[in-house]
DRENPAMI-705151 format. One record per residue (C-alpha): x, y, z; residue in three letters; residue number from 0. Coordinates in steps of 0.25 Angstrom, whole numbers, always signed. Example, Ala and Ser with C-alpha at 12.3 -4.5 7.8 and 13.67 -1.06 7.14 Angstrom:
% residues 2
<atom px="+49" py="-18" pz="+31" residu="ALA" num="0"/>
<atom px="+55" py="-4" pz="+29" residu="SER" num="1"/>
//
This chain:
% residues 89
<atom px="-34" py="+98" pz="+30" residu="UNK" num="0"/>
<atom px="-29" py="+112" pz="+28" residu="UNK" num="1"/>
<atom px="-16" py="+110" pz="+38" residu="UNK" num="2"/>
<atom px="-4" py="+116" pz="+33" residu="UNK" num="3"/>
<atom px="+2" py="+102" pz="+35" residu="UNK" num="4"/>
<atom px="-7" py="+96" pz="+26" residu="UNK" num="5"/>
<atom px="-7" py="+108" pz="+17" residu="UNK" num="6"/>
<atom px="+9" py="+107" pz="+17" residu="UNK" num="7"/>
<atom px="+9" py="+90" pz="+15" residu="UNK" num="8"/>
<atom px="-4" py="+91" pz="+4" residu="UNK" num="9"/>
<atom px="+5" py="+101" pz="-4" residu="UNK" num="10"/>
<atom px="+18" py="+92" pz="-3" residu="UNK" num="11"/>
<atom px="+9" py="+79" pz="-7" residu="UNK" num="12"/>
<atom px="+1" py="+89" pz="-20" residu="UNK" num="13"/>
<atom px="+14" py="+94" pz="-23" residu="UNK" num="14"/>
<atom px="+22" py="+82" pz="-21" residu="UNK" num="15"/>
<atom px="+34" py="+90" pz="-17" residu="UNK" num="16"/>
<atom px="+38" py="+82" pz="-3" residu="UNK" num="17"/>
<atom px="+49" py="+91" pz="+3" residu="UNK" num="18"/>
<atom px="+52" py="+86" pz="+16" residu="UNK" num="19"/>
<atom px="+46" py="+91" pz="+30" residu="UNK" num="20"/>
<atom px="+41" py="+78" pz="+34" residu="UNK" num="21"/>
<atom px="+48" py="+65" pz="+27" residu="UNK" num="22"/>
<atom px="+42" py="+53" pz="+24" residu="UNK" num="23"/>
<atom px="+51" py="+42" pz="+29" residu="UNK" num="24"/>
<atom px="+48" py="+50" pz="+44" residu="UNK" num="25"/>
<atom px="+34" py="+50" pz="+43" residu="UNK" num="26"/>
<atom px="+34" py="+35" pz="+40" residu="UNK" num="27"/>
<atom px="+43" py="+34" pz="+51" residu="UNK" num="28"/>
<atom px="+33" py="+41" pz="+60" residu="UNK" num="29"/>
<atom px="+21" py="+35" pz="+55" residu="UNK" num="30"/>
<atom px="+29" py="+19" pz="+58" residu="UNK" num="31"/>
<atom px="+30" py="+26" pz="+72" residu="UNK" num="32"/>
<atom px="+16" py="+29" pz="+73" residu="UNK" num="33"/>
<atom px="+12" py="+16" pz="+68" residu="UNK" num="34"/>
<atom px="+23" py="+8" pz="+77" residu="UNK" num="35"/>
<atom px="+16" py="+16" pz="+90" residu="UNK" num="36"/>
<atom px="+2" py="+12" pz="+86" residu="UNK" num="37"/>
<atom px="+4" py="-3" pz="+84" residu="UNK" num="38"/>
<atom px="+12" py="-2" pz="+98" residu="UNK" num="39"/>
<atom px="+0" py="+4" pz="+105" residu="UNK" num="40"/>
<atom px="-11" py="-5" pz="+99" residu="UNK" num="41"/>
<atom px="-17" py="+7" pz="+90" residu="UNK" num="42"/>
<atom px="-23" py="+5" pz="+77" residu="UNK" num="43"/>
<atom px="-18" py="+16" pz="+65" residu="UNK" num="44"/>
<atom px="-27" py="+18" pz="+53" residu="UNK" num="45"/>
<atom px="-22" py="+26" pz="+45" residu="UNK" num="46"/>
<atom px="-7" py="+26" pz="+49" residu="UNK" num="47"/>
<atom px="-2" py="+12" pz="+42" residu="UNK" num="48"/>
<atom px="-7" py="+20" pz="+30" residu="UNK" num="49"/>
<atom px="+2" py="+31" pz="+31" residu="UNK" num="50"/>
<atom px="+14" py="+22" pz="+35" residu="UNK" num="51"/>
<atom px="+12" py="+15" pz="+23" residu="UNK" num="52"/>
<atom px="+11" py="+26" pz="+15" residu="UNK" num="53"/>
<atom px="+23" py="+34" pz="+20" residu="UNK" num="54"/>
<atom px="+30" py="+22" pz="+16" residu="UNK" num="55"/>
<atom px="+27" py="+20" pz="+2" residu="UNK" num="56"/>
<atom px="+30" py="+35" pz="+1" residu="UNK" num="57"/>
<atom px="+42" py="+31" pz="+6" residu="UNK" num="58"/>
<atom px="+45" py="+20" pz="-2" residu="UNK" num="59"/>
<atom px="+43" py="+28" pz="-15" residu="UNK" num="60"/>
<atom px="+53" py="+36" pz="-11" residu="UNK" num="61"/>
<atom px="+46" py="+50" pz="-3" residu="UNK" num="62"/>
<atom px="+55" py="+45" pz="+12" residu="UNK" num="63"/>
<atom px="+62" py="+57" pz="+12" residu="UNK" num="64"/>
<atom px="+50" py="+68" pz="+7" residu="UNK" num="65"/>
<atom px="+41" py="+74" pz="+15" residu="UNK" num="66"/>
<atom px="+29" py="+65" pz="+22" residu="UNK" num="67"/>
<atom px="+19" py="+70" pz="+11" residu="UNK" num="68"/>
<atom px="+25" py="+61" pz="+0" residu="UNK" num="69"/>
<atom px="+17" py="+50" pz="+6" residu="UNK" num="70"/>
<atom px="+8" py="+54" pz="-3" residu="UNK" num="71"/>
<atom px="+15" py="+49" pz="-15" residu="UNK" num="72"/>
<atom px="+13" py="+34" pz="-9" residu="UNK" num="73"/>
<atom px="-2" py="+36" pz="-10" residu="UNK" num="74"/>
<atom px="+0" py="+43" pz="-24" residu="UNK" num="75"/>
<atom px="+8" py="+30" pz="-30" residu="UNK" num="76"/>
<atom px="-3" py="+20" pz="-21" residu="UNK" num="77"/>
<atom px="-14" py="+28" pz="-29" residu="UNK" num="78"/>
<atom px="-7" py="+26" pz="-44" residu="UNK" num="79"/>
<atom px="-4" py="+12" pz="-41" residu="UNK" num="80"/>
<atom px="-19" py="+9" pz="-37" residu="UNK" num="81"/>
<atom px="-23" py="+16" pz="-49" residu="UNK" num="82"/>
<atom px="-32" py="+25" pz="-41" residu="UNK" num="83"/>
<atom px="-37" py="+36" pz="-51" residu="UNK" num="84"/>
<atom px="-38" py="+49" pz="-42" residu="UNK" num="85"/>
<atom px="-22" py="+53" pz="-39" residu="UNK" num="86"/>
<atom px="-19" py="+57" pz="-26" residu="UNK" num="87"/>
<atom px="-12" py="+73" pz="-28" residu="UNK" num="88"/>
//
């Protein structure tokens, strides 16, 4: 993907330099409301719960208030804790 976005976020998670554009705490609000309208209307997300999820722990350790790409360092410390041996960047 060669988007700016995902050139922007991609350098942000590399760099991890999360200056805010996008917090966290408000994507995991968005993705709830996405999640909430799904189960209302009977349809099935794959890959959404996961990102929830995700947002969340990010949250938890502490990234709310930085920018959405900090998510990132929720699948960094799940990666060290299962002793995977190839380190997300």
């Amino acid at each position: 993907m060669n988007t700016p976005y995902a050139q922007t976020k991609g350098a942000m998670m590399l760099e991890r330099r999360y200056d805010t554009s996008f917090s966290l705490e408000l994507a995991a609000k968005d993705a709830r409301l996405v999640l909430d309208a799904a189960r209302e209307a009977g349809v099935e997300l794959a890959l959404a719960p996961a990102i929830a999820e995700r947002f969340e722990e990010a949250i938890d350790a502490g990234h709310g208030e930085d920018d959405m790409a900090a998510a990132v360092e929720a699948t960094r410390a799940a990666q060290r804790g299962s002793g995977a041996t190839k380190p997300v960047s």
